[in-house]
C-alpha positions in Angstrom: -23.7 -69.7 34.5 -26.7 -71.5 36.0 -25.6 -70.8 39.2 -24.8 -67.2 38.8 -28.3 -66.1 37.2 -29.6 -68.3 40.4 -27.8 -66.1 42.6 -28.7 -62.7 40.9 -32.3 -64.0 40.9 -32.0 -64.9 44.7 -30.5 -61.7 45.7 -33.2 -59.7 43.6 -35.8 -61.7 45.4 -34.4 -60.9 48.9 -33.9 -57.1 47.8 -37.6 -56.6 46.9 -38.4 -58.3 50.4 -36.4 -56.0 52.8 -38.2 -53.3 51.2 -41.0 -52.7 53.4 -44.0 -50.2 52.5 -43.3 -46.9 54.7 -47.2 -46.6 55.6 -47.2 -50.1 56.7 -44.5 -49.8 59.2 -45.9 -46.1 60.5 -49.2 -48.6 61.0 -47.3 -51.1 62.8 -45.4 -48.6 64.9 -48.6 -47.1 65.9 -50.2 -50.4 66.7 -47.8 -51.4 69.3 -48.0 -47.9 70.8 -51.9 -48.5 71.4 -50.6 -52.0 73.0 -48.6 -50.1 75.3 -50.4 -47.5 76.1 -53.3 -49.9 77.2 -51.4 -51.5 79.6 -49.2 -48.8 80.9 -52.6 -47.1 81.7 -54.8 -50.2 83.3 -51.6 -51.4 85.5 -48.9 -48.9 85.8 -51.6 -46.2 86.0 -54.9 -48.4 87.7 -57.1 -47.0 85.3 -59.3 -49.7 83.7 -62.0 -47.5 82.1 -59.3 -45.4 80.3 -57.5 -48.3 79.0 -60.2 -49.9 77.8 -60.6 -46.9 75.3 -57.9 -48.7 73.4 -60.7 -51.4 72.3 -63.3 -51.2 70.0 -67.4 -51.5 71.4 -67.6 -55.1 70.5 -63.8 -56.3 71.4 -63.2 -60.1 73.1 -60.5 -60.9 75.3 -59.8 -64.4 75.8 -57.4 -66.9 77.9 -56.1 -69.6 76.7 -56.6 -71.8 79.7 -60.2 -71.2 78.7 -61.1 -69.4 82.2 -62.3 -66.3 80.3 -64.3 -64.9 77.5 -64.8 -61.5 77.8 -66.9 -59.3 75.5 -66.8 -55.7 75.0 -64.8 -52.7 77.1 -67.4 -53.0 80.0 -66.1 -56.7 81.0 -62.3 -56.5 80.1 -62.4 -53.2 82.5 -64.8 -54.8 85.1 -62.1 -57.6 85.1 -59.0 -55.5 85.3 -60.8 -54.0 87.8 -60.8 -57.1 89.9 -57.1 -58.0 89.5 -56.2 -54.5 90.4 -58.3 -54.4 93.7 -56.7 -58.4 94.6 -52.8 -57.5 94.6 -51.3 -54.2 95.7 -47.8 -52.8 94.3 -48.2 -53.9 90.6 -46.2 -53.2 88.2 -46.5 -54.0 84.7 -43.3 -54.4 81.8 -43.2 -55.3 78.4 -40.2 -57.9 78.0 -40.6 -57.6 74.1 -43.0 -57.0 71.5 -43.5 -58.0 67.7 -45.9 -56.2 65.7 -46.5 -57.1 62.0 -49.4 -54.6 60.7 -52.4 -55.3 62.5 -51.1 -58.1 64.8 -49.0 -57.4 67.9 -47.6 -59.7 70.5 -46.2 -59.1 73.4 -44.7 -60.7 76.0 -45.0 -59.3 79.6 -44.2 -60.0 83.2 -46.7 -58.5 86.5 -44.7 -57.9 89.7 -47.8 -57.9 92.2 -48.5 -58.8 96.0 -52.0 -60.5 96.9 -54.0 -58.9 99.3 -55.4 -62.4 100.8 -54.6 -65.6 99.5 -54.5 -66.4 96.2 -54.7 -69.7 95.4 -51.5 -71.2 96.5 -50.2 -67.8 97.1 -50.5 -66.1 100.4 -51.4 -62.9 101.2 -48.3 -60.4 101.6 -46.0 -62.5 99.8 -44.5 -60.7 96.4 -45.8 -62.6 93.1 -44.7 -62.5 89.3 -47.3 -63.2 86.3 -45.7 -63.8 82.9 -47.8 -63.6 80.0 -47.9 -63.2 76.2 -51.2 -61.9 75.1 -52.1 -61.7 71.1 -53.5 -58.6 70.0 -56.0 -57.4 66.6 -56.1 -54.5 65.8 -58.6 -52.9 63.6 -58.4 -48.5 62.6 -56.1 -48.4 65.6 -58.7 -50.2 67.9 -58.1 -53.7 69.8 -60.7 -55.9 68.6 -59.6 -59.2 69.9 -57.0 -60.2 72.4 -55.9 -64.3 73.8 -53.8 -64.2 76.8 -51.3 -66.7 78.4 -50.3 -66.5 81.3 -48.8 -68.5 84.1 -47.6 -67.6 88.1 -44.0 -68.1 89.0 
């Protein structure tokens, strides 16, 4: 008997915690749409200023590796800016994404070519970047972002 109520009580427990709030996942839906959209329109697109829209005034963008602290649109776009004028024939795509209200990852890869040599990568040779960046989102605006990201 023990073990039945147990059951019933583990099974009403799990019930209650499929249910998800339909607001919550229309938020979380539209979250990783704004993700997207960023970086469809500062890599796919080359538009840096109008991806940056995606961010609020005050946003930071950081690296893990610690080589970058960016803060607010002007910088994150500045530095897009730079990546986009080093490589030619990028190309930008999501490998997955998670989104859990106002937190989205996603995992990514960059198909590039460097212009000159980049670090140990010469110039003219095809490149890929894989990344997972962490994204906060605030009334549908990024407010803080921490990249990974590594060369292959």
């Amino acid at each position: 008997m023990k073990g039945f109520l147990f059951l019933i009580i583990i099974a009403l427990f799990l019930t209650g915690c499929m249910k998800q709030n339909p607001q919550f996942i229309k938020e979380t839906d539209a979250n990783k749409k704004i993700v997207l959209s960023f970086y469809n329109i500062a890599f796919n697109q080359g538009d840096p200023v109008k991806a940056v829209d995606a961010f609020t005034g005050t946003a930071e963008a950081h690296s893990i590796k610690g080589d970058t602290l960016l803060r607010g649109r002007t910088e994150i776009a500045h530095s897009i800016t730079i990546f986009l004028n080093s490589f030619i024939d990028i190309k930008f795509k999501p490998e997955w994404i998670y989104a859990e209200g106002e937190m989205v990852i996603i995992r990514w890869i960059i198909t590039c070519t460097p212009k000159e040599n980049y670090l140990t990568y010469p110039a003219g040779i095809p490149m890929e970047i894989r990344g997972v960046t962490f994204f906060r989102l605030f009334d549908r605006k990024i407010f803080n972002s921490l990249t990974y990201w590594n060369f292959k």
